[in-house]
N, C-alpha and C positions, 0 to 999 in steps of 0.2 A: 730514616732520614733525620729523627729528632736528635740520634746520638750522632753524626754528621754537623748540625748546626750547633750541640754542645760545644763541638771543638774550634769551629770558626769563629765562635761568638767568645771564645777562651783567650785576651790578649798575650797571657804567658805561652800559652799553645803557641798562637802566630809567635809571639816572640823567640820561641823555640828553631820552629823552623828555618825563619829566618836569616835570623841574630847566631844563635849556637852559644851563648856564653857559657861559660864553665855554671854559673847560677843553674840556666833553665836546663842544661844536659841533666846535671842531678836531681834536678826537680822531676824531668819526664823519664829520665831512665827507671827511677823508681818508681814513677807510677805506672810503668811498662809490667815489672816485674811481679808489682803486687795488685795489675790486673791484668793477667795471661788471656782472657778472654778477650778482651777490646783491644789486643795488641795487633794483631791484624787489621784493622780496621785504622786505627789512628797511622799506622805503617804508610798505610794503603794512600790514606787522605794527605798525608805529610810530601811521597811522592807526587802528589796532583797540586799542591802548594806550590811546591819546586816549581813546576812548568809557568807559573804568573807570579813573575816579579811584583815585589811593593808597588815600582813605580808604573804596571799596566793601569795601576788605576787612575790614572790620569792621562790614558792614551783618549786621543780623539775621537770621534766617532765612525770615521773610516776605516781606523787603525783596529777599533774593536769590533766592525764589522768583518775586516780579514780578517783576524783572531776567531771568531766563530764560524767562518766560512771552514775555515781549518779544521775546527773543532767539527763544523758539520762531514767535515770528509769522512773523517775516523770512523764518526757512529754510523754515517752509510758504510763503512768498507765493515764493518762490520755489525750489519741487520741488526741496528738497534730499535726499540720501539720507536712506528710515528710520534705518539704521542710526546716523546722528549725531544722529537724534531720540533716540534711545534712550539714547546713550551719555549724552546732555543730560541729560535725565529722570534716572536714575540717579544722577547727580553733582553735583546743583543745588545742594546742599548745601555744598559747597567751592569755597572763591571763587577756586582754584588752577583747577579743572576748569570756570568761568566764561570765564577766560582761552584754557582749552583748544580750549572750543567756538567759541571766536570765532575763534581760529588757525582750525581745521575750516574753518570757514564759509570765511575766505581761499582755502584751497586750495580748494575747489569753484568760486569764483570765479575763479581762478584755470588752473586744470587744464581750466574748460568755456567760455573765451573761444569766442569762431565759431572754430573750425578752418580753413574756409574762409580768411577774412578776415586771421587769421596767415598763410599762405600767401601772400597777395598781397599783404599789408606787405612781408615778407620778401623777395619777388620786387622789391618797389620799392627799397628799400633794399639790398640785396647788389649788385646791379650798376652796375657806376659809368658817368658818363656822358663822361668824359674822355678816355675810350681811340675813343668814337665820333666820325666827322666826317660824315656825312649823317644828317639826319631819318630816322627809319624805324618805317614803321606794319605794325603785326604783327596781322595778322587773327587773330580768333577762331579761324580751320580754319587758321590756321597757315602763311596765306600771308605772305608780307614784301615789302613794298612802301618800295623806297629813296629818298628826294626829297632831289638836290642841292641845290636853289635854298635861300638863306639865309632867305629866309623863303615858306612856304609857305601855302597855305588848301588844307581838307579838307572836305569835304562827306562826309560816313558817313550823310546822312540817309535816302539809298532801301537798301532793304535789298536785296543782291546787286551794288551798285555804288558803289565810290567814283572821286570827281571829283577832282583833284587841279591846283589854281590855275586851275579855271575851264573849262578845256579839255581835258586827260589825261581819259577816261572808261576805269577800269579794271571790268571784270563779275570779279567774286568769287563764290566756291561760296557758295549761297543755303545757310542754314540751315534744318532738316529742321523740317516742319508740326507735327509731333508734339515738338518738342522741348520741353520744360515748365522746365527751366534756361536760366539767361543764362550764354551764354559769352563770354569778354572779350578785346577788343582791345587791344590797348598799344600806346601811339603815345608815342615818345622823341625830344625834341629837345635834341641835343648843347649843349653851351657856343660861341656865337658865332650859333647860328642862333634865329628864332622862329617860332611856327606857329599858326594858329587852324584849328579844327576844327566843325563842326557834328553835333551828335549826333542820332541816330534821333526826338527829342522834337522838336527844333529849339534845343534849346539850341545857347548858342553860346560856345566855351570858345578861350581866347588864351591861347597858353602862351607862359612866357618862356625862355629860355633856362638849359638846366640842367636839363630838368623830363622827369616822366615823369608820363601821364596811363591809366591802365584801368580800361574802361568797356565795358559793355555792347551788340553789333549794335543789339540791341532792349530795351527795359526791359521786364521782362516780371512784376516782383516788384511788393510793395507801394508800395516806395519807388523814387526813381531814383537808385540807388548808384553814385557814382564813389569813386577813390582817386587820390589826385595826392600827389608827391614834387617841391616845385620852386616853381614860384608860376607863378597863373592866373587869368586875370579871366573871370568866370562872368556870362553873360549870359542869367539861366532862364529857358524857357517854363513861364509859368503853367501849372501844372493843379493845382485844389483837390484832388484825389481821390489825385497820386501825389506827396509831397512829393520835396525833392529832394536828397540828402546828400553832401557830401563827406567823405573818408573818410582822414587825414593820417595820416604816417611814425608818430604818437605814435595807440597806438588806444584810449586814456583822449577822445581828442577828437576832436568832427564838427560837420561844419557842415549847420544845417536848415534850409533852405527851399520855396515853394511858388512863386514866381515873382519873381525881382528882381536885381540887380545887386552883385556883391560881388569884391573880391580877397582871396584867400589864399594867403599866403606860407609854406610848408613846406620850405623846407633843410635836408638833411640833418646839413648844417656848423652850422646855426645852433642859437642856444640858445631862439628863441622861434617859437612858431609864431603867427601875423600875419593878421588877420581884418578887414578895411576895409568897411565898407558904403556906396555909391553911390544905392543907389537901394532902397526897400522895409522888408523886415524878413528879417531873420536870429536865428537861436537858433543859440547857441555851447552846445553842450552837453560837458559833461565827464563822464564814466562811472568813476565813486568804488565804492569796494565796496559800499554797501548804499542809494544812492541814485545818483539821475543828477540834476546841476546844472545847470540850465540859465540861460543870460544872452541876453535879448534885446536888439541892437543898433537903433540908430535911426541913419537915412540922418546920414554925417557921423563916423561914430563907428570906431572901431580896437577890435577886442578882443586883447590878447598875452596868449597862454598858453606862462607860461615851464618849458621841459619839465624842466631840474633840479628847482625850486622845487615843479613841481605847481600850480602858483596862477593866476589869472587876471583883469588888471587892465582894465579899460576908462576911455579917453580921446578929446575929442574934436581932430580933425585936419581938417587942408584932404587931400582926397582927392585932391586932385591930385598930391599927392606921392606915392601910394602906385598910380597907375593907369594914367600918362602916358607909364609905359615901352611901353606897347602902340603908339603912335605913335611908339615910339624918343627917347622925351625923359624926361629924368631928374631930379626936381625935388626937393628936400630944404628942410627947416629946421634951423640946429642939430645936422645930424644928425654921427656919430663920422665921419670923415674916412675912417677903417679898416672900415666899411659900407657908404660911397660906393667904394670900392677894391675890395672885393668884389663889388660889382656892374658896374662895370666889366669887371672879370677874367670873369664869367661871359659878357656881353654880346659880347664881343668874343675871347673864347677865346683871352686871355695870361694871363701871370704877371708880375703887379708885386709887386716887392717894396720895403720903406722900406731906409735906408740906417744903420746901424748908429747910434745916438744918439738917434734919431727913436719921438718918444713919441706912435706912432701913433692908443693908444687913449686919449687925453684931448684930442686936440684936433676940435675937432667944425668943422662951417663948415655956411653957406646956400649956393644958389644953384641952378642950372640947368645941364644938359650938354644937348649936340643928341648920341645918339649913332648919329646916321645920319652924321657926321662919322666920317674915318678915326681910327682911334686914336691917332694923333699929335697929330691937331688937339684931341680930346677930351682930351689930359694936358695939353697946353697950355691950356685954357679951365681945367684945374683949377687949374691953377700959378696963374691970376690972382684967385682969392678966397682962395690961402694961400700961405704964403711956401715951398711947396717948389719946388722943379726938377726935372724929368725927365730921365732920361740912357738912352737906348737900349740895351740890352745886346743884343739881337741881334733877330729877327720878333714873336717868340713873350714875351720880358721886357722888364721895363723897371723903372727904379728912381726912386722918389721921396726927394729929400733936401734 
């Protein structure tokens, strides 16, 4: 609570919120940056500022008794402690102790996220994929199963056995009849390699390189919950009865379906998370403190949820650009040169770097790469839609200038 009333007792903070002047934007976006920890938190509180104007505080006291009647809904509609009903009730009357109960409410939302589900973000993002060089799929009981080959297929659909490229038949510890939780697999494929999977439903998930995918033996919940770190083209078995969610690096956002076709891009490095729809309907839902947002796409469409900003724009796009890597082909419009360069680098497990002078992130280019081509030939195919050159620096670098 103490770092809560830091910020309300902060007149530049309020004036931030507020006001917005070009002064206080610079003042708090850098102390956003150069404290990543409390950045959630001031987020959090800034959104709860929004909701009571300057001028509540000078609302009547009728006026601020509905204002907390309201406020009392929300925390019943969602089992919040007595105790902050109480302390509500009591202090309705001072539009200081309005503010208070809205902080409260924060931290309850806050401090009762799924336990769970933090856990297995956590587990996605702490481990890096850079230091791996084979695929490796990690059973539920904890066996580890290594795949050399650069690109792999996974069948996990019979339970007690996975098939690995069609021919490997490994028998795995069956999980016990009585068990009434889902325990989860994880299956990591390094930078350079790719992999598609078939899941216990018959979904059918194409991971790209860089990504980390855990899921479920068997779905046994309401929903059919994945979590992915990386990007993945989702191919869902319908079923009305168990929608289907993915569950990204950022957990304000998930992706809801019943059965259809979709990519979503989640890098950890990146500043947007990337929702492309192919085929069906998707809901991009965003989880805000006292409501959940939802945005339904139509076949064609991109939704970017940009994870500084919070916000979430949708446009329509040729899907091909965003789905074609699955067949090892790389299509773009327009797009930063410095985002083609990046996927590259994950694709093929180098480090390119630009050459001193080079104003990587304003020049954008079209075109097409084949990246079943060696790496060589694919910087060459670059070099000919922009005016840079490739210079080898050794296996593993290379430099554009």
């Amino acid at each position: 609570m103490k770092n809560y009333l830091k910020y309300l007792e902060d007149d530049s903070f309020i004036d931030w919120v507020y006001n917005k002047s070009p002064e206080s934007n610079l003042i708090w976006e850098d102390y956003l940056l150069n404290n990543s920890e409390e950045k959630e938190l001031i987020l959090s509180l800034k959104e709860v500022l929004l909701l009571v104007k300057p001028e509540d505080l000078k609302l009547s006291g009728k006026e601020k008794d509905r204002m907390f009647t309201q406020l009392l809904g929300q925390l019943e509609n969602n089992e919040k402690p007595k105790k902050i009903k109480t302390i509500v009730k009591r202090s309705y009357k001072y539009a200081a102790i309005l503010l208070l109960a809205l902080v409260l409410s924060i931290l309850y939302f806050t401090d009762n996220l799924k336990d769970t589900d933090k856990v297995i973000i956590n587990d996605l993002t702490s481990e890096s994929v850079k230091a791996i060089e084979d695929t490796q799929l990690i059973l539920a009981t904890g066996e580890p199963l290594l795949i050399e080959q650069k690109e792999s297929i996974i069948d996990n659909s019979k339970l007690g056995k996975v098939i690995l490229n069609s021919k490997d038949t490994i028998t795995t510890a069956k999980l016990e009849n009585k068990q009434e939780a889902e325990r989860l697999n994880k299956l990591i494929v390094p930078f350079g390699r790719r992999s598609k999977i078939a899941l216990s439903d018959g979904t059918i998930v194409h991971l790209n390189a860089g990504t980390k995918l855990m899921f479920p033996d068997k779905f046994m919940s309401k929903t059919r919950t994945v979590f992915l770190s990386g990007e993945a083209f989702f191919e869902v078995s319908a079923n009305k009865e168990k929608p289907f969610v993915v569950k990204t690096i950022d957990e304000k956002l998930l992706i809801q379906v019943l059965g259809t076709k979709f990519n979503v891009s989640a890098y950890q490095s990146d500043t947007e998370i990337i929702t492309v729809l192919t085929e069906g309907k998707v809901n991009v839902l965003e989880n805000n403190i006292f409501k959940t947002t939802t945005t339904t796409l139509k076949p064609g469409q991109l939704a970017s949820w940009n994870r500084e900003h919070e916000s979430i724009s949708v446009k329509t796009v040729n899907t091909n650009n965003y789905t074609l890597w699955t067949s090892g082909l790389l299509y773009f419009e327009s797009e930063l040169v410095s985002n083609i360069v990046k996927k590259i680098e994950r694709f093929y497990n180098v480090n390119i770097v630009f050459d001193e002078g080079v104003d990587e992130k304003n020049i954008t280019i079209s075109g097409k790469l084949d990246l079943n081509d060696k790496i060589e030939k694919t910087l060459e195919n670059l070099t000919i839609t922009t005016a840079f050159k490739f210079e080898v620096i050794n296996e593993k670098e290379y430099m554009l200038k």
